[in-house]
C-alpha positions as CSV (number, residue, x, y, z in Angstrom):
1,X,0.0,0.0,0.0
2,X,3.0,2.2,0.9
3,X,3.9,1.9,-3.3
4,X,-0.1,3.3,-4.2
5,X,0.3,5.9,-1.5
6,X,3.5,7.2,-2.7
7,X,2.0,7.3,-6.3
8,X,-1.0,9.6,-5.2
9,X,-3.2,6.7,-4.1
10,X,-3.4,8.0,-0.2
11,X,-6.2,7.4,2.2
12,X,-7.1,11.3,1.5
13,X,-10.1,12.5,-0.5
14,X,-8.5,13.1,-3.3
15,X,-6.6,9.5,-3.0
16,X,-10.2,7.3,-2.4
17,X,-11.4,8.8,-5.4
18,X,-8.5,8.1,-7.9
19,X,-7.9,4.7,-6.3
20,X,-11.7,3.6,-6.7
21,X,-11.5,4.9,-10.3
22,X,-8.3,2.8,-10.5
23,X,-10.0,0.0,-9.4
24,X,-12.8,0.3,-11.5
25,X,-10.5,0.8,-14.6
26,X,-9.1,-2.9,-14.1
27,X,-12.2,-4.9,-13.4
28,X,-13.4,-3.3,-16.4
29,X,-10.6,-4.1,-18.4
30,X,-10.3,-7.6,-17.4
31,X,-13.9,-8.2,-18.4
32,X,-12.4,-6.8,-21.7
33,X,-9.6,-9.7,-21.5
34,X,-12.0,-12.2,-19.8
35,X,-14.4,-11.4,-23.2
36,X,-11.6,-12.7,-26.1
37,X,-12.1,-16.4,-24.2
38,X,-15.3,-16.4,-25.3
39,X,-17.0,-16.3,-20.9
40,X,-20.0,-14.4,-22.5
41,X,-22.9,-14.9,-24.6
42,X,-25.6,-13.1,-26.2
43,X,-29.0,-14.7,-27.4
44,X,-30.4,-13.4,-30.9
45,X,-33.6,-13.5,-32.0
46,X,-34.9,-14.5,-35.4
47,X,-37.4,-12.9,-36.6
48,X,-39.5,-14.2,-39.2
49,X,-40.1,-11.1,-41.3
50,X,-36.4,-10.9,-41.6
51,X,-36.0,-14.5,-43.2
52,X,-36.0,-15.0,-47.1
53,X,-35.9,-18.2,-49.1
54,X,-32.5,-18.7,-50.2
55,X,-31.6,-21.7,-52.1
56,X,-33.1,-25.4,-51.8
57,X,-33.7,-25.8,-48.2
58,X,-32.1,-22.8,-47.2
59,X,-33.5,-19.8,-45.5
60,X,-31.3,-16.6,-45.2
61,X,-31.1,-13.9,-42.9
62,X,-28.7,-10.8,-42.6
63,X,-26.6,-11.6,-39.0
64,X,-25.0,-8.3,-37.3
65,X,-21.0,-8.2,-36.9
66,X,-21.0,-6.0,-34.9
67,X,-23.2,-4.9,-31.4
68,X,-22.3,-1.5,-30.7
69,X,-19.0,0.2,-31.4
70,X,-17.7,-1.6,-28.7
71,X,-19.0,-5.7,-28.9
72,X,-18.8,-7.9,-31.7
73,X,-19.1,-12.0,-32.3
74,X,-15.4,-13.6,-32.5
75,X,-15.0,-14.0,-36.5
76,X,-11.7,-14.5,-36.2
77,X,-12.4,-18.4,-35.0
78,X,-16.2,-18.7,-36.5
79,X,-16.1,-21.3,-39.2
80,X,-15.8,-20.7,-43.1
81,X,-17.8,-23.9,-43.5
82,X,-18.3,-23.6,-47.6
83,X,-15.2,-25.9,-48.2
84,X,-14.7,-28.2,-45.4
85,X,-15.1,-27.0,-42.1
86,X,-11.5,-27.5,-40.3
87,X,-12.6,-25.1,-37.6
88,X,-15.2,-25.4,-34.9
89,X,-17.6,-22.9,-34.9
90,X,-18.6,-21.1,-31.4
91,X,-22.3,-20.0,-32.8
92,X,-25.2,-22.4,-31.8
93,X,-28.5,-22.3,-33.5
94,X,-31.5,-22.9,-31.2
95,X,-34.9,-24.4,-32.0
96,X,-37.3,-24.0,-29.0
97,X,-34.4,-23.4,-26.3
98,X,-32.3,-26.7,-28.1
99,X,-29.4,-26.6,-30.2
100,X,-30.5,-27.4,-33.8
101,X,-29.4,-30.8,-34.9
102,X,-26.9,-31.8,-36.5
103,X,-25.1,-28.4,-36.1
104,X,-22.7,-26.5,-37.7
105,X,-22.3,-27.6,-41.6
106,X,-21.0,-26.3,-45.0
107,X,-23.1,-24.1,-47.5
108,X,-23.9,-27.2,-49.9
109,X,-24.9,-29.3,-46.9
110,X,-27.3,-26.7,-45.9
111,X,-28.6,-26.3,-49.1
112,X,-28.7,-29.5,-50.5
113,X,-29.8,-31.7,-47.9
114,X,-31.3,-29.5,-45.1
115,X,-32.2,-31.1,-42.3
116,X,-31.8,-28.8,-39.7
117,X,-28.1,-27.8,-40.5
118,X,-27.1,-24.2,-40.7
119,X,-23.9,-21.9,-41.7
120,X,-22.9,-18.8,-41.1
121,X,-21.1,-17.1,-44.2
122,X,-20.8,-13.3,-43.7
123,X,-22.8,-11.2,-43.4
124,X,-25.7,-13.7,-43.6
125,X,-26.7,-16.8,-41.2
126,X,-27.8,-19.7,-43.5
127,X,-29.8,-22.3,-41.9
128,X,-32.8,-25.2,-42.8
129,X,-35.4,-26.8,-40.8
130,X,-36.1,-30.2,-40.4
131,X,-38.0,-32.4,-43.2
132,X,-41.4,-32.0,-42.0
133,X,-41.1,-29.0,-40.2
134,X,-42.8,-25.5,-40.8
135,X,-40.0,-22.8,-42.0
136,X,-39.2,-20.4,-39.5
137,X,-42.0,-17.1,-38.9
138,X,-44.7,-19.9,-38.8
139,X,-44.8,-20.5,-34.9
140,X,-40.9,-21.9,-34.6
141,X,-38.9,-20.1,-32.3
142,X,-35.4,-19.5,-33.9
143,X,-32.7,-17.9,-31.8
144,X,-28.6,-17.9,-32.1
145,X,-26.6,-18.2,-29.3
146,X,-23.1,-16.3,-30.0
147,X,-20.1,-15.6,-27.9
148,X,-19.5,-11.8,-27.6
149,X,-16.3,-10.3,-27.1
150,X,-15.5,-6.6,-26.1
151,X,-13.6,-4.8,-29.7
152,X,-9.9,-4.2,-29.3
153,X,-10.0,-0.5,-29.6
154,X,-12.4,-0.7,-26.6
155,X,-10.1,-2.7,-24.8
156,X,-6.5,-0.7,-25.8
157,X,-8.5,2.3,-24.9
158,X,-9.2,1.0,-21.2
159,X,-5.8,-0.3,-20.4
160,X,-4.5,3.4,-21.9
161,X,-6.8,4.5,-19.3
162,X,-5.3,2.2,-16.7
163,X,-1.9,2.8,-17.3
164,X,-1.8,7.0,-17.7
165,X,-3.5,6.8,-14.0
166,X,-1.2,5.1,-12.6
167,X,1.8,6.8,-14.2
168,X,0.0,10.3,-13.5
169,X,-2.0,9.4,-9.9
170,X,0.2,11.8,-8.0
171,X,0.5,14.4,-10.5
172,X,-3.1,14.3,-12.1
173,X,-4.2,17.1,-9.5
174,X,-1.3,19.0,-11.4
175,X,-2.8,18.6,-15.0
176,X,-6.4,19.3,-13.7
177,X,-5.2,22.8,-12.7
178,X,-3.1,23.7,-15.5
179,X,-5.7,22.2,-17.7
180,X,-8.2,25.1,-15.7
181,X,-5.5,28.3,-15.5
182,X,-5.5,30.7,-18.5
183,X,-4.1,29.4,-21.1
184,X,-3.3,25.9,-20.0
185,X,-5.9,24.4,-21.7
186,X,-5.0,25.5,-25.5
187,X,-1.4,24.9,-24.4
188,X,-2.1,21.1,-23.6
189,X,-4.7,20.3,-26.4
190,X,-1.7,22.1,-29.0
191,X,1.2,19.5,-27.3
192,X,-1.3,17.4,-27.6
193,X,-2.8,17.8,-31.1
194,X,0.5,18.1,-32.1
195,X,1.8,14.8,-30.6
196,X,-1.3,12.6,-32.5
197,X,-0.4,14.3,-35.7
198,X,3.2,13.0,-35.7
199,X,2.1,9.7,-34.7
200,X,-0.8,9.7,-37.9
201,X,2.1,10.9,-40.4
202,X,4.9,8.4,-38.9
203,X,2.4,5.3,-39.4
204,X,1.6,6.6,-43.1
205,X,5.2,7.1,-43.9
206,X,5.6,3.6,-42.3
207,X,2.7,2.4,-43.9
208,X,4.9,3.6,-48.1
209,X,7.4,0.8,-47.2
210,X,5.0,-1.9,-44.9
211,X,3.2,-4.4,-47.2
212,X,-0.3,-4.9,-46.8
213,X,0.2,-8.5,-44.9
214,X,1.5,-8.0,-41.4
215,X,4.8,-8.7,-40.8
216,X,4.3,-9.5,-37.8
217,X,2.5,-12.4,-38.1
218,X,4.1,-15.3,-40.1
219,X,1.1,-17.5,-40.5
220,X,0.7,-18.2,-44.5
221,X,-3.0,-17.7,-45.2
222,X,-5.1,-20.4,-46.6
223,X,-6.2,-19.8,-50.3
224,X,-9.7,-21.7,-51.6
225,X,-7.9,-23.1,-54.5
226,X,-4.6,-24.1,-52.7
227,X,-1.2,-23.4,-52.0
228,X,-0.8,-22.2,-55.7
229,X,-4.0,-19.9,-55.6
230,X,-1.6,-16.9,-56.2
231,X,1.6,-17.4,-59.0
232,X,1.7,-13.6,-59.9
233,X,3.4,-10.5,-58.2
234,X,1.5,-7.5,-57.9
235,X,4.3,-6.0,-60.4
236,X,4.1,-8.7,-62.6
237,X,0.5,-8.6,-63.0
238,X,0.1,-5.2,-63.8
239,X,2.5,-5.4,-66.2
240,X,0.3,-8.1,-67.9
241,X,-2.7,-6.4,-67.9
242,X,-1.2,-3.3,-70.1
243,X,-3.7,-3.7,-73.4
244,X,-1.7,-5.3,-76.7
245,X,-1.6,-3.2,-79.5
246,X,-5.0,-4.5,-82.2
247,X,-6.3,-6.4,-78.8
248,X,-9.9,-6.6,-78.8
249,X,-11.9,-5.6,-76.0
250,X,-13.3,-9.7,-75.9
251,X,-9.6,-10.8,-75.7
252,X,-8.4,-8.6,-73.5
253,X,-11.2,-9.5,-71.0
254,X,-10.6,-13.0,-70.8
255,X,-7.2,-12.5,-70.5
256,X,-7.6,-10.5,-68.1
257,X,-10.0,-12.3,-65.7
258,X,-6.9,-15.0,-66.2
259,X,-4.8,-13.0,-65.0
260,X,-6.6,-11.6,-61.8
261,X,-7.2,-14.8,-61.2
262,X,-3.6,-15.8,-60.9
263,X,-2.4,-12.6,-58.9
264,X,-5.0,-12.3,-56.2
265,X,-5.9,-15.0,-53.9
266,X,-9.3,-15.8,-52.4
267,X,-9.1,-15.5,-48.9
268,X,-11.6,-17.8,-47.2
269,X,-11.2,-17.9,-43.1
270,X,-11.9,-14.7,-41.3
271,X,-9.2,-15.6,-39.2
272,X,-6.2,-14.4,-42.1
273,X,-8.0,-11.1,-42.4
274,X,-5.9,-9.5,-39.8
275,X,-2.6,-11.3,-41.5
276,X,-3.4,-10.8,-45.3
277,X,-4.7,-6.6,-45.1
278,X,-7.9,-7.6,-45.8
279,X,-8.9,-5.4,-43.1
280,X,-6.6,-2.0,-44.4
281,X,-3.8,-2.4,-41.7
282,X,-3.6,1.0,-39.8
283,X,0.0,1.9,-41.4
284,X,-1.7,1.5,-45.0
285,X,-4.9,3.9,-43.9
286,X,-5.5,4.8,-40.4
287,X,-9.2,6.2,-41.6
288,X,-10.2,3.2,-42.9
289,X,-9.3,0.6,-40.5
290,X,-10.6,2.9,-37.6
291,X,-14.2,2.6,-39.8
292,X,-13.6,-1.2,-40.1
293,X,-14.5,-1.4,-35.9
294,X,-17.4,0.7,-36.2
295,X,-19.2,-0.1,-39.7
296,X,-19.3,-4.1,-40.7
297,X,-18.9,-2.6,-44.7
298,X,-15.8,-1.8,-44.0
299,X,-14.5,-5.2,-42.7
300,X,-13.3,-6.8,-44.6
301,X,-12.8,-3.9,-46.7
302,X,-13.0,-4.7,-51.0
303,X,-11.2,-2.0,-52.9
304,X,-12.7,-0.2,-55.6
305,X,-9.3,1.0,-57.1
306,X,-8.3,-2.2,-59.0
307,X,-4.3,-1.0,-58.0
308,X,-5.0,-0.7,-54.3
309,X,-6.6,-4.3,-54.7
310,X,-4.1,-6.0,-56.8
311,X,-0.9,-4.6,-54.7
312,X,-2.7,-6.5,-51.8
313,X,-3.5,-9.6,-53.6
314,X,-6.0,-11.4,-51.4
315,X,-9.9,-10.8,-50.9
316,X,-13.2,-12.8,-52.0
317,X,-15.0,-12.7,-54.9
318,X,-16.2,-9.4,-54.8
319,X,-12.5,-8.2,-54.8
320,X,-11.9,-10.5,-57.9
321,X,-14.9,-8.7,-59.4
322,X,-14.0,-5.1,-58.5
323,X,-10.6,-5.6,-59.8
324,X,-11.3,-6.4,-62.9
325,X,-14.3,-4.3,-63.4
326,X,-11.7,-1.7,-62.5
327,X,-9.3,-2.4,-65.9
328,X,-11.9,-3.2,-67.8
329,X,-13.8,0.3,-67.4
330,X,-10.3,1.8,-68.0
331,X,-10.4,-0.1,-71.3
332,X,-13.9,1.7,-72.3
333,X,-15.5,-1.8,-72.2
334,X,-18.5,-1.2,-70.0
335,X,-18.6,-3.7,-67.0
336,X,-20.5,-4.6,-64.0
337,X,-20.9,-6.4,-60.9
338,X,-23.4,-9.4,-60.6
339,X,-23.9,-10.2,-56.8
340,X,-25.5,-13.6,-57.5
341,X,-25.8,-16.1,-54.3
342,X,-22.9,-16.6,-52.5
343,X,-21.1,-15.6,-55.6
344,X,-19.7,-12.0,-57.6
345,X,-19.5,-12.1,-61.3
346,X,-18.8,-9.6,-63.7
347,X,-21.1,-8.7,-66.7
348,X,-19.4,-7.4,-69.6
349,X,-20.4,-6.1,-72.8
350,X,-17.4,-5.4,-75.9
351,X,-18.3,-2.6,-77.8
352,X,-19.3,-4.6,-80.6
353,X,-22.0,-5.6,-79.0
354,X,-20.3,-9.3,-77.6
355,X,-21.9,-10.0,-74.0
356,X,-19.7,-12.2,-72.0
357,X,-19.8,-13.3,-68.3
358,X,-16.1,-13.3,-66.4
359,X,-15.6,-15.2,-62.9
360,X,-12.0,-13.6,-62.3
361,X,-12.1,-16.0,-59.0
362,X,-12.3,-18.8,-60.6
363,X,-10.3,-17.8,-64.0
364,X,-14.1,-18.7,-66.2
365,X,-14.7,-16.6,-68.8
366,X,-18.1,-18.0,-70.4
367,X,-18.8,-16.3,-73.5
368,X,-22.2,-15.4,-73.5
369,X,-24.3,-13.3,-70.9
370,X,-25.6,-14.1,-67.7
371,X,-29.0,-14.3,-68.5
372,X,-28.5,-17.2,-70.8
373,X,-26.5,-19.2,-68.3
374,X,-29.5,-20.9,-66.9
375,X,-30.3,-22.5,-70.5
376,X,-26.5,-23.3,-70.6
377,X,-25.7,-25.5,-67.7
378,X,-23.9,-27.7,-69.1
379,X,-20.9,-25.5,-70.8
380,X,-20.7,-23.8,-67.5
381,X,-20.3,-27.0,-65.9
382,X,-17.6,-28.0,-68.4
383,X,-16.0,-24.4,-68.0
384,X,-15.5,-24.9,-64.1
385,X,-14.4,-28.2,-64.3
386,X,-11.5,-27.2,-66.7
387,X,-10.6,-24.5,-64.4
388,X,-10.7,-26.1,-60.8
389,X,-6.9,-26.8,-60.1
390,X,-6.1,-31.1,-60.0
391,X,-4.5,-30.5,-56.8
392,X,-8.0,-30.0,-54.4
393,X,-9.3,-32.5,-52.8
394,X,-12.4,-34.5,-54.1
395,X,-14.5,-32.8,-51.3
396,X,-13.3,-29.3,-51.4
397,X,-13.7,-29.2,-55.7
398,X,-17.3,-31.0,-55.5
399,X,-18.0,-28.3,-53.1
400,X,-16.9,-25.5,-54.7
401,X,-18.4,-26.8,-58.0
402,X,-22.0,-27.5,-56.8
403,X,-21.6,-23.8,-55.1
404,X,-20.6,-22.2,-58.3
405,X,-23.4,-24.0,-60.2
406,X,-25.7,-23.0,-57.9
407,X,-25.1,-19.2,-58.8
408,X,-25.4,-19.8,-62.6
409,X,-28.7,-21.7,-61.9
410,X,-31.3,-18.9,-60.8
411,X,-33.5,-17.1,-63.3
412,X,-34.4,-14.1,-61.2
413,X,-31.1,-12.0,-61.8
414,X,-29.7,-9.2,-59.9
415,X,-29.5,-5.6,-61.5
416,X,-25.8,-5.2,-63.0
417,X,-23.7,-2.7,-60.8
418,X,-21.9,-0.8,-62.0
419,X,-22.6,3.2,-61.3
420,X,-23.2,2.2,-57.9
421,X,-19.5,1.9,-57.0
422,X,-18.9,5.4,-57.8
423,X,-19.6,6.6,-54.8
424,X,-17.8,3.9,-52.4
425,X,-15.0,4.5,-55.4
426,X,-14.7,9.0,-54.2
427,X,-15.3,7.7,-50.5
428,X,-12.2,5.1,-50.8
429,X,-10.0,8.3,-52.7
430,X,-11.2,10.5,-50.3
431,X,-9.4,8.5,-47.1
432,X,-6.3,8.3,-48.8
433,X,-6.0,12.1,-49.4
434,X,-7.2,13.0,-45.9
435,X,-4.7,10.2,-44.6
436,X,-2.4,12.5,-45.0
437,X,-4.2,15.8,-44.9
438,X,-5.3,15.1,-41.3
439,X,-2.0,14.8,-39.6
440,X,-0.7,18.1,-41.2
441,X,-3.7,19.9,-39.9
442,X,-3.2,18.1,-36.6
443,X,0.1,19.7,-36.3
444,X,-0.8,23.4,-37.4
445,X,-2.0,24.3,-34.0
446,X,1.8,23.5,-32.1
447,X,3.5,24.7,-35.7
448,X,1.7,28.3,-34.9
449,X,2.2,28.0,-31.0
450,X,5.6,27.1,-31.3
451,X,6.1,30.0,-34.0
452,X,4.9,32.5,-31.4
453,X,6.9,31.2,-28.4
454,X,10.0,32.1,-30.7
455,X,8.9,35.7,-31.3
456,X,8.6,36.6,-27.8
457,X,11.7,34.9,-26.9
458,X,13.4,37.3,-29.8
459,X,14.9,40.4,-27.6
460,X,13.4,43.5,-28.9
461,X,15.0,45.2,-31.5
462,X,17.2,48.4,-30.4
């Protein structure tokens, strides 16, 4: 007690206050620390308005990331179950108060055979009932069970907390005055306005020689297709995609939804997002990966810029799709984003009038447009099966090709998107000007302060 006493944690007013906030800091933050072992839970509803039929004997409904600013569900672990399911998932399904039976399955299981299985692929919770049963809104009482965990900014932020009281019990009285005499105030906030703008401007000059993937973390990520998902540098493949002189626009298409294919990997466990940049890494744009623990849209985070997206090399389909929308547009061949289910395709459309349908994840190019793929199952069956690498596994390709068939096979087509990117597209540009617009203004304040200490301390002139 003698060691808190001396730091300014005395038996004195001043003293019980600052230790009972000091105590109240730390059982806060290790709740925080308690929370990333998954000790608490939340129970969901599911409400039948929000269902829709999805596929077979699938339902679908949109599952929140995020609760708050300051809870969310542990992605990291939660189970990528399209291709295989090597990770246990800690989300439960409950049927009148009982876990649903048989649990946790992939995407094909749940669509195909039902049965009560169910799947969570982001942002949506796929699930089925069992044979017999009525779908969910009809007197069934659906909930999820999820761990929830406290964000790490909440929890950095409280152990900040905790660790400036302790270093500053004694002399927090201190501040609090000169915080309250003339001047003190704009003083402080200049030091300290001035301090957070070099920090902003180190981490982006960091952030021009830091790669996307963290290099702290030395984990390879898992690719869909395999260890040989990506054989192209960023470099490499932007070289490639320059246009060949005569090239037609339906040429240089499919030659280019090869080549994004080749150079960007498809990431497919939460659990690499951290590793692989596919949430922007705070050195690359401290803007957007603060959004990223506030706003679900922006994690993972799918560039618009097809650059910004190939120098990172790693994303899902949608990523594919945006890339090569991206070069293609550049081209004058107008392109645009199908969002089919669980699938992103790109519409295309030469300017000779040739439609053609481009999978850049997969490396497909099917020459003919989306809406005739339905009456065409059977060269987009060959297509895929060409393209699937040798190397997967019996289960992870008949997986990935029932999925992908699935897609192709609905009549009622999305809208193409294309326009609609625009604005995501001066958003995205936006935050990488004001990356480094902010910290200069951050540091005008101190720059104009400092300026003026220097005047007075000039002797006056004779």
């Amino acid at each position: 007690m003698s060691g808190l006493s001396s730091m300014g944690f005395g038996d004195d007013g001043a003293g019980k206050v600052r230790k009972s906030l000091l105590i109240g800091l730390c059982g806060l933050l290790a709740l925080c620390v308690l929370s990333r072992w998954d000790v608490f839970s939340r129970t969901i509803p599911i409400r039948g308005g929000e269902v829709r039929p999805f596929a077979g004997h699938a339902y679908s409904v949109r599952f929140p990331a995020r609760f708050g600013p300051w809870l969310e569900y542990p992605r990291a672990p939660l189970l990528r179950e399209s291709f295989g399911g090597e990770e246990y998932s800690p989300l439960v399904l409950l049927r009148d108060g009982a876990p649903a039976w048989p649990g946790p399955s992939s995407v094909v299981q749940v669509v195909f055979e039902g049965g009560g299985r169910y799947v969570l692929t982001d942002p949506y919770l796929l699930f089925s009932v069992p044979d017999g049963e009525s779908p969910p809104g009809l007197g069934d009482d659906y909930r999820v069970r999820v761990p929830m965990r406290v964000t790490w900014p909440a929890t950095v932020t409280v152990g900040l907390a905790v660790v400036l009281l302790l270093l500053g019990g004694k002399r927090l009285d201190g501040w609090l005055r000169a915080l309250g005499s003339r001047g003190g105030m704009g003083r402080t906030g200049a030091n300290a306005l001035g301090v957070l703008g070099l920090a902003l401007l180190s981490l982006n000059l960091a952030g021009l020689m830091l790669p996307y993937r963290n290099p702290f973390r030395f984990q390879e990520p898992r690719f869909l297709y395999g260890s040989t998902d990506v054989s192209l540098t960023p470099g490499r493949a932007l070289a490639l995609l320059e246009r060949r002189p005569g090239e037609s626009d339906f040429s240089y298409a499919s030659r280019a939804a090869g080549i994004v294919h080749r150079a960007v990997g498809n990431c497919m466990y939460n659990r690499d997002m951290e590793s692989t940049g596919y949430r922007v890494p705070i050195w690359k744009n401290f803007i957007l990966w603060a959004c990223s623990w506030y706003d679900p849209r922006f994690e993972p985070y799918d560039f618009v810029d097809p650059e910004r997206g190939l120098e990172r090399a790693v994303g899902k389909c949608r990523q594919h799709a945006l890339i090569l929308r991206g070069f293609l547009v550049k081209q004058g061949i107008r392109a645009g984003l199908r969002l089919l289910k669980e699938h992103v395709v790109v519409s295309a459309r030469t300017r000779d009038g040739e439609a053609l349908t481009l999978d850049p994840d997969t490396g497909v190019v099917l020459p003919f447009g989306l809406e005739e793929a339905p009456d065409r199952m059977d060269e987009v069956r060959a297509l895929y099966e060409r393209a699937l690498p040798s190397g997967l596994s019996a289960f992870r390709r008949q997986q990935i090709l029932r999925l992908r068939l699935l897609a192709f096979e609905q009549k009622n087509l999305p809208p193409c998107t294309g326009e609609a990117w625009e604005g995501q597209a001066r958003l995205e540009s936006l935050a990488y000007r004001a990356k480094w617009g902010l910290p200069l203004l951050l540091l005008v304040p101190a720059v104009i302060r400092l300026h003026g200490r220097r005047r007075q301390a000039r002797p006056p002139a004779a």
